[in-house]
N, C-alpha and C positions, 0 to 999 in steps of 0.2 A: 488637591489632586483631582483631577477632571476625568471622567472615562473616554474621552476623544484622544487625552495625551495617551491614555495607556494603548488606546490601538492603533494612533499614531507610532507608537515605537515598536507594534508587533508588525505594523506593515513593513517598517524598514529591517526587522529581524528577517521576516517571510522573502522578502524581494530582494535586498540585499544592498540595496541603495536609496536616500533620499528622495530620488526624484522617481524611481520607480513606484517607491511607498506613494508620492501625491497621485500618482495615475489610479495607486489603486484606491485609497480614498475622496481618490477626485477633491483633491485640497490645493492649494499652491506650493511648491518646495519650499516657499519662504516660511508660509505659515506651518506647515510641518517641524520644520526646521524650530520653530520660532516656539511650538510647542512643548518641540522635548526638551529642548535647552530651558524652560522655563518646570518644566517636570523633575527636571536635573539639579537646578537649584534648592527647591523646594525638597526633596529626596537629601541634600547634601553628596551626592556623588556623579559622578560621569558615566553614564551605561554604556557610551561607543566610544571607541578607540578611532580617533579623527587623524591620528598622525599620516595614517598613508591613504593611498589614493580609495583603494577598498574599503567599505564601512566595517567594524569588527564589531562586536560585543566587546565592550571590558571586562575584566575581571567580576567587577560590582554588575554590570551590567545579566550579565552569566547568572547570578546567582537570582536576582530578582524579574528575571524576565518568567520564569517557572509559575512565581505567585503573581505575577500580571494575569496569566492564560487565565491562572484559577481565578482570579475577580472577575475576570470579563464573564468566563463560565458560569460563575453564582449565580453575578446580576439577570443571563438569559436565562439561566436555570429560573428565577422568580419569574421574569417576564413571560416565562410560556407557561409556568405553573397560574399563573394570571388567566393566560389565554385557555387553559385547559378547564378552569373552573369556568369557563363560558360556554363549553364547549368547543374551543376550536384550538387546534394545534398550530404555531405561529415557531418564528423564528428560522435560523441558519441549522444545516444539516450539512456539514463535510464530510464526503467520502472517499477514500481511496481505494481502487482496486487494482490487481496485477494488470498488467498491460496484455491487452489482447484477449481479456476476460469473456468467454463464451459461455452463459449461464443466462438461460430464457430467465427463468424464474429471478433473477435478479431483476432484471429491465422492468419485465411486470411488475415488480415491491415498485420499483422507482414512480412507472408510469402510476400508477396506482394511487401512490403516495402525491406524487403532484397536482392528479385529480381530484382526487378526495382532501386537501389541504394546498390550495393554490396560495398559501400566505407563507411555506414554507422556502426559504433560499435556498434551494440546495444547489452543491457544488460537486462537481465528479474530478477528480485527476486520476490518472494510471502512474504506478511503479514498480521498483520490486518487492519482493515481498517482504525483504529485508527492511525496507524504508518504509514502507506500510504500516508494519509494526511498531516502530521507533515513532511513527507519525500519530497512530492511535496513545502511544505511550505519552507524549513529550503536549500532547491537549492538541497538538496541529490538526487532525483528524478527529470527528466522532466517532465514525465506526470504517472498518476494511475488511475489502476481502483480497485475503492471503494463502498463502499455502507453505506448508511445513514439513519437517517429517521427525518423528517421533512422539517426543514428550510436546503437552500445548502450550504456547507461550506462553509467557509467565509474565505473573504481573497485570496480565489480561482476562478479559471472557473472553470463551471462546464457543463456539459451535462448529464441528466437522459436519459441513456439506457432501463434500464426496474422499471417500479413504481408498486409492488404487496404490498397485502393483506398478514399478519403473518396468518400460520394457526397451527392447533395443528396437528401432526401425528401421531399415533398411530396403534398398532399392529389389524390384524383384528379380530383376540380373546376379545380386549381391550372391556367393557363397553361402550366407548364412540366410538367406530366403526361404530356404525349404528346412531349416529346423525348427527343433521341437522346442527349446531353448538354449540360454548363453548361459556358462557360469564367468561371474564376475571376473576371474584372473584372465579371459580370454579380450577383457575391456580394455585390460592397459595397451596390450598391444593393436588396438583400433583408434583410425583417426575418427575421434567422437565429435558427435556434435553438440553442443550442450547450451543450455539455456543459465543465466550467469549463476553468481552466486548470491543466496539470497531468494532463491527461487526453490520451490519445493522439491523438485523432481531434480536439483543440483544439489540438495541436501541429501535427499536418499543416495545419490550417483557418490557423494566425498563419502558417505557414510562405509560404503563398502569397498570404495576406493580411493584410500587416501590419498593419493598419490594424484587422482586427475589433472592432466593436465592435456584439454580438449584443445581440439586443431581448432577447430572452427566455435566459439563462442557467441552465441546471437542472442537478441533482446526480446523476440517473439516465438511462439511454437512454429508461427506462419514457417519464417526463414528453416526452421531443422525440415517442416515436411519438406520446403523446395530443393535444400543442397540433400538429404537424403536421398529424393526421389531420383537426384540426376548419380544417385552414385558417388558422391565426394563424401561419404563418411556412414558413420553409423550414428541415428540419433537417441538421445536418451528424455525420454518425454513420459507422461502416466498413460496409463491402457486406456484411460476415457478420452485423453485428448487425443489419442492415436486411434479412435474408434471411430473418430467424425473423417479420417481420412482418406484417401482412394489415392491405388497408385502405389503402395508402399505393402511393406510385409512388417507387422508388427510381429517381436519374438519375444517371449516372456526372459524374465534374467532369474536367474536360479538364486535367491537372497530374496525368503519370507521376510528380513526386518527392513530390505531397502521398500519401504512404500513412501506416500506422498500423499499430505491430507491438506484439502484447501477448506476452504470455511470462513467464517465470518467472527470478526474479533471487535470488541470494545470494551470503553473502562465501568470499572464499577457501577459508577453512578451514571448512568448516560443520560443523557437531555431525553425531553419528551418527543421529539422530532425522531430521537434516533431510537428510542422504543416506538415510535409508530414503523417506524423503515424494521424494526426488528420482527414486530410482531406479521409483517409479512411475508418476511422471509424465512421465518425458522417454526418446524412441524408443530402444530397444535399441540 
């Protein structure tokens, strides 16, 4: 067993296709190919399901792709432990953050980080916070920053960066422009604007209303400030992100347990890459 087959077969888990996987290990599809089928024998089982057009995990495939992540993990977990006894911090760093992430203080860890350890890969993607999590879980990720509401993900560290209040936003034409606050039974009957599910301040909004079901569903806060501002609904966003706003009337919602905490989540053991990205980010 070679450690080339095993990220051979994470690239085609990750991308979803053979030929994809060569782009991203810059290999040929044959030689891909030619790897895992030879990983396969060796192993005694088939890890992908080849009958249809789409590559799948098999059954078998499913079950040992888990402990692939964690050997690849080890071996860089040694190699930076290596680099760390020299002094210098090496290696891949995967992040994920929510989409549309506005947090100075993040960009600086980054910039920081790249400066001070130019041997580091690091890698950024945006999603929800729902996949973020699942992605820190599942070894896809080393660390994310997410947003929740209540109890802190589980299974995870976690640290709360910022803990707000959901409020309603609205156009300052709107009716409810000039109040003092909304209580939540006044939500059902507004067309909302809501950011999906899976997102913090959609977690606090189901929390006290179960029932939501928003006109307008968008993937960024960007989009709820535009359709709110022009008046097509009422938006449900946290008080900080509605504080960087102009143009809109933020209104508190009367629901102390709907809040919404975003923060920074990773596993137990994190690499040393992602303890230097941590140690920048989180208070002395």
């Amino acid at each position: 067993m070679e450690l080339h087959q095993l990220r051979y077969v994470l690239a085609v888990v990750d991308t979803g296709s053979f030929t994809a996987a060569s782009i991203a290990v810059n290999v040929s599809q044959s030689g891909v190919s030619t790897q895992v089928q030879k990983l396969e024998r060796e192993l005694g089982v088939s890890l992908f399901d080849r009958s249809s057009r789409r590559v799948t995990l098999s059954p078998d495939g499913e079950r040992l792709v888990p402990s692939f992540r964690a050997a690849l993990s080890a071996v860089d977990e040694v190699r930076q432990a290596a680099s760390d006894l020299r002094g210098l911090v090496t290696g891949s760093l995967r992040v994920k953050t929510v989409t549309g992430l506005a947090w100075p203080r993040f960009f600086d860890a980054l910039a920081e980080l790249h400066q001070e350890h130019p041997g580091i890969d690091i890698r950024l993607h945006e999603g929800t916070s729902g996949q973020i999590l699942a992605s820190v879980r599942h070894g896809e990720s080393d660390l994310g920053i997410a947003a929740w509401s209540g109890r802190a993900p589980e299974s995870l560290q976690s640290a709360v960066m910022f803990d707000d209040a959901i409020v309603a936003v609205v156009a300052p034409t709107h009716p409810w422009a000039s109040r003092r606050s909304i209580r939540p039974a006044e939500l059902a009957d507004a067309d909302l604007i809501a950011l999906p599910t899976g997102t913090g301040a959609r977690s606090a909004l189901d929390a006290i209303l179960r029932s939501a079901a928003p006109r307008w569903e968008v993937s960024t806060p960007a989009f709820v400030e535009s359709l709110a501002a022009r008046g097509l609904g009422v938006g449900i966003v946290s008080e900080t992100t509605a504080s960087e706003w102009g143009g809109i009337r933020a209104v508190p919602v009367c629901a102390p347990e709907a809040r919404s905490q975003l923060g920074v989540v990773w596993r137990t053991h994190p690499t040393l890459a992602t303890r230097a990205l941590l140690a920048r980010l989180l208070p002395a």
